[in-house]
C-alpha positions as CSV (number, residue, x, y, z in Angstrom):
1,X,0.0,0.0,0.0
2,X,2.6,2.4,0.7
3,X,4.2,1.7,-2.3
4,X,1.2,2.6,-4.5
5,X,0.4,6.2,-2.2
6,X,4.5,6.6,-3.3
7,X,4.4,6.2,-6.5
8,X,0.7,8.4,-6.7
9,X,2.7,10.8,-5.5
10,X,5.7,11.0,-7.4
11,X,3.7,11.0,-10.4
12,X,1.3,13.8,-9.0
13,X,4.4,16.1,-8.2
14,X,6.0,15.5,-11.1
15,X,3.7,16.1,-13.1
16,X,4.3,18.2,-16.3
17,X,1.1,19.6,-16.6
18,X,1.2,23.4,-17.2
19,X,-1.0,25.7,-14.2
20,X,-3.0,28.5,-15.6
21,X,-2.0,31.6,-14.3
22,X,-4.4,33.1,-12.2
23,X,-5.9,36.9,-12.6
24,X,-4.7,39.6,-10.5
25,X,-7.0,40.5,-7.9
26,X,-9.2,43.3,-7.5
27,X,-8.1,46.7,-6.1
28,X,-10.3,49.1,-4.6
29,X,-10.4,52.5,-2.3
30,X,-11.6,51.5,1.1
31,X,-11.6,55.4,2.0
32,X,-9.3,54.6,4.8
33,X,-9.4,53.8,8.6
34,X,-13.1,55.0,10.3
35,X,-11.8,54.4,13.8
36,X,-8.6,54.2,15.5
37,X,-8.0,50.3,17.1
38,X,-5.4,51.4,19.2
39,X,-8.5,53.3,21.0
40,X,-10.9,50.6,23.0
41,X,-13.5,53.3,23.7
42,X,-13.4,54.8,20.1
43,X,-13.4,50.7,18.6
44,X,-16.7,49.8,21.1
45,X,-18.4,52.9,20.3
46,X,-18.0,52.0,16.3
47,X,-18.6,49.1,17.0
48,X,-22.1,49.1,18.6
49,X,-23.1,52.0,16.1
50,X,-23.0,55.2,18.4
């Protein structure tokens, strides 16, 4: 058994298949930081909607 999951293997990462390259992804404006993390009070308050 292990020999067969070796040789799966070997052939799997040997393979000489060719990988599509993948799109870059989206960029976008998020407008920057709303609230301060650093500040508990200020992150709570944005949190909870106040």
């Amino acid at each position: 058994m292990s020999d067969l999951v070796e040789t799966a293997l070997r052939l799997l990462l040997q393979s000489s298949k060719q990988h599509k390259k993948l799109p870059p992804l989206p960029k976008f404006k998020s407008g920057g930081a709303r609230v301060d993390i650093a500040d508990r009070e200020a992150l709570y308050s944005a949190m909870e909607g106040r």
